[in-house]
C-alpha positions in Angstrom: 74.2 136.8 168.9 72.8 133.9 166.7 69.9 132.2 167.6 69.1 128.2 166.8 68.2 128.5 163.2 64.8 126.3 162.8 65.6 122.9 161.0 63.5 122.9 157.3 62.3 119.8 155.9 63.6 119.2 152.9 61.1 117.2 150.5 62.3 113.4 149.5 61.1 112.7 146.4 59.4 110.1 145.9 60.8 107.6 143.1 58.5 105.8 141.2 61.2 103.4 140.1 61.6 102.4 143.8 58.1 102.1 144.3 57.1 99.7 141.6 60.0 97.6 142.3 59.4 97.4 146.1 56.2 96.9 144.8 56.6 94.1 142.5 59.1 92.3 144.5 57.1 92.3 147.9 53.9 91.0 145.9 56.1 87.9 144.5 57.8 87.3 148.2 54.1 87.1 149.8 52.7 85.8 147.3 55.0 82.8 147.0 55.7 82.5 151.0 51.6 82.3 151.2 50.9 79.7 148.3 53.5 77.5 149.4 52.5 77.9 153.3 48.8 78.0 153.1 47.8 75.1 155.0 50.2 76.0 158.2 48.8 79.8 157.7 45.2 79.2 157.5 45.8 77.2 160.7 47.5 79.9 162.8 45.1 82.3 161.2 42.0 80.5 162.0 41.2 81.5 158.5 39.6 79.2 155.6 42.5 77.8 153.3 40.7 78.9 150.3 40.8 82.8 151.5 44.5 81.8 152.0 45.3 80.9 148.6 43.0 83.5 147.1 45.1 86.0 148.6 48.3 84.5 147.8 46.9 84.0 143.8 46.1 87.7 143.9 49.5 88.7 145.3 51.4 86.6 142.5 48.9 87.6 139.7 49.7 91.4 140.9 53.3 91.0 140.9 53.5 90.0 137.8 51.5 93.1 136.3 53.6 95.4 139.0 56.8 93.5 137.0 55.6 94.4 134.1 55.0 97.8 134.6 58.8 97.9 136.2 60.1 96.6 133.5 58.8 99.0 130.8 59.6 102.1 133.4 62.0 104.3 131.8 64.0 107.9 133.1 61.9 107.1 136.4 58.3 107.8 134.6 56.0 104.4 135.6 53.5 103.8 132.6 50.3 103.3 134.4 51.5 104.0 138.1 48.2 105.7 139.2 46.2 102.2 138.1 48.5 100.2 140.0 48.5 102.5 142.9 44.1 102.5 142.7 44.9 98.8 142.9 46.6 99.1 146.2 44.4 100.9 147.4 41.5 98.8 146.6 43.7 95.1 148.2 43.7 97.5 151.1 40.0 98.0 151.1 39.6 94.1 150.7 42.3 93.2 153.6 40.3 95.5 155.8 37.1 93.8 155.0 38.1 90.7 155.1 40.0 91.4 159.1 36.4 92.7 159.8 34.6 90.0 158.5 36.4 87.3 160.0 37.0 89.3 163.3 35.3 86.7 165.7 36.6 83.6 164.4 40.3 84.4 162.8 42.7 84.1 165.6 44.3 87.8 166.4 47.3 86.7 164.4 45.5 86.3 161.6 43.4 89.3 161.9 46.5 91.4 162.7 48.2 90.4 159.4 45.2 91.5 157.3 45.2 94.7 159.0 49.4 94.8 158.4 49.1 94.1 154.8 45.8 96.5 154.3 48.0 99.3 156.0 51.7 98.3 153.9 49.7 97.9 150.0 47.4 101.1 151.3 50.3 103.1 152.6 52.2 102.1 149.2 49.4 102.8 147.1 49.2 106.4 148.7 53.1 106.8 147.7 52.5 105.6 144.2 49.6 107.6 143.7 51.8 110.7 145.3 54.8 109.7 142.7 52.8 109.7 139.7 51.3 113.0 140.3 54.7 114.3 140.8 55.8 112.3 137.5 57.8 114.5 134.7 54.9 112.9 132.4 52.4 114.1 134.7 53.3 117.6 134.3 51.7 119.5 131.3 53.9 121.0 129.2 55.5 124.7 129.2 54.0 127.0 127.5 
């Protein structure tokens, strides 16, 4: 008699193409939602305006590299992919700072969406990073 045959997980790879464009276009959307917002936003977040429109400079000023990068991208390979994805990781890094920073005086709204945006650019940053070392221009060639 058969038994239940255990279920394998079969790998998704990861597709630096995707990435970059997700990337690109989520950095525009926030970017541009935030800038043209920022006074209403730095009033539910409790936050200064000035952090507000810092973060929503940085967001446009990244999309436009992560565009650039997309745009250049050819058979899948992302020129410069683990630099974007250090990036990521390092906005993380500052969202996280800055939710800790202003912990006792941004409203939990605001301190919520830095921690949501440090853990979406971080978690992003960890796929590029993944992506690129799985890259076919990554891979040293056969001997």
């Amino acid at each position: 008699m058969g038994g239940v045959q255990p279920r394998t997980r079969v790998p998704v790879p990861l597709r630096a193409d995707v990435l970059i464009r997700v990337d690109w276009i989520a950095g525009a959307v926030v970017g541009a939602l935030v800038l043209s917002l920022h006074g209403w936003l730095a009033a539910l977040y409790a936050l200064p305006a000035g952090i507000i429109l810092f973060m929503g400079c940085a967001n446009i000023v990244y999309a436009s590299l992560s565009f650039t990068l997309a745009a250049r991208t050819r058979g899948g390979v992302v020129p410069y992919l683990r630099v974007v994805a250090a990036a990521n990781m390092v906005w993380a890094v500052v969202c996280l700072s800055l939710a800790i920073i202003w912990f006792g005086e941004a409203s939990a709204l605001g301190v919520a969406q830095l921690i949501g945006e440090a853990l979406f650019v971080g978690g992003l940053g960890v796929l590029e990073w993944r992506a690129a070392a799985a890259s076919p221009a990554a891979q040293p060639p056969a001997a």
